[in-house]
N, C-alpha and C positions, 0 to 999 in steps of 0.2 A: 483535402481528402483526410479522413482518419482513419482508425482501426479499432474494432473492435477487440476484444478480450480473446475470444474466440481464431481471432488471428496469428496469437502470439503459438512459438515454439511450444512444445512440450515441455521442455527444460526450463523456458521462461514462464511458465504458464503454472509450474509448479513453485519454480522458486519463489514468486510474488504473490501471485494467487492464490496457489493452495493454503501457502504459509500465513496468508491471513487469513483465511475462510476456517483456520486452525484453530485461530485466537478467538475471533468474533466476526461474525457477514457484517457487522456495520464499518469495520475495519477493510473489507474486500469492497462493499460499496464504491470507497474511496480511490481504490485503483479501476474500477470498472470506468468509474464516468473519467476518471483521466485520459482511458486511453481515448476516448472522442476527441484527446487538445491535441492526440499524436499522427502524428504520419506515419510512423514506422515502429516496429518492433523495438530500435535501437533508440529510436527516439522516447519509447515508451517508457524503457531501462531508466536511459536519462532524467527523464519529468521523474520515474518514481522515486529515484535517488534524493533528490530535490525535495521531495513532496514526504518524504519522510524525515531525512531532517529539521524540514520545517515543521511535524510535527512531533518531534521528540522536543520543540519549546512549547506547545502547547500548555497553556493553565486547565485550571479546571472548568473555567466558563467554555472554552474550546473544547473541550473530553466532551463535559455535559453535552456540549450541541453537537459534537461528531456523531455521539452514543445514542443521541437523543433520550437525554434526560437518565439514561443508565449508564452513566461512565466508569469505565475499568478501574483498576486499581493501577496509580500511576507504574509504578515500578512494574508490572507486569507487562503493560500497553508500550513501556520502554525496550522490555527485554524482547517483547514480540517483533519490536519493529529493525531494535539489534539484529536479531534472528533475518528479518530480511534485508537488511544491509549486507551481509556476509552473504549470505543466498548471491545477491545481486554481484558481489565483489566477484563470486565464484563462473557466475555468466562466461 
């Protein structure tokens, strides 16, 4: 079973979601189809935690194909995802 986006908290819903739909939708993409790997809202928390540190190593052949072919400016795409680590810590 998974969950939808749409399933999550208010609270959760804004900290991860809104805050990327902030920066860029190709950055909220990224959390939308995750939460299909989750089971749970907690679970969701979790993967995203994960799922953003693994992209704060990203190069720029990885921006490029996140962004699809428009990739942010690294240091912004850093500070946004910053931004939702501390969101998340906050949970």
């Amino acid at each position: 079973m998974s969950i939808d986006t749409g399933d999550l908290t208010d609270k959760t819903y804004e900290a991860i979601m809104i805050e990327a739909e902030r920066f860029d939708h190709n950055l909220t993409l990224q959390f939308g189809l995750l939460s299909y790997e989750c089971q749970d809202e907690a679970n969701f928390i979790k993967k995203a935690n994960k799922l953003i540190k693994e992209m704060l190593t990203y190069d720029e052949v990885d921006m490029d194909d996140m962004f699809f072919g428009e990739p942010p400016v690294k240091k912004e795409f850093h500070i946004a995802l910053n931004k939702i680590l501390t969101n998340i810590s906050e949970l």
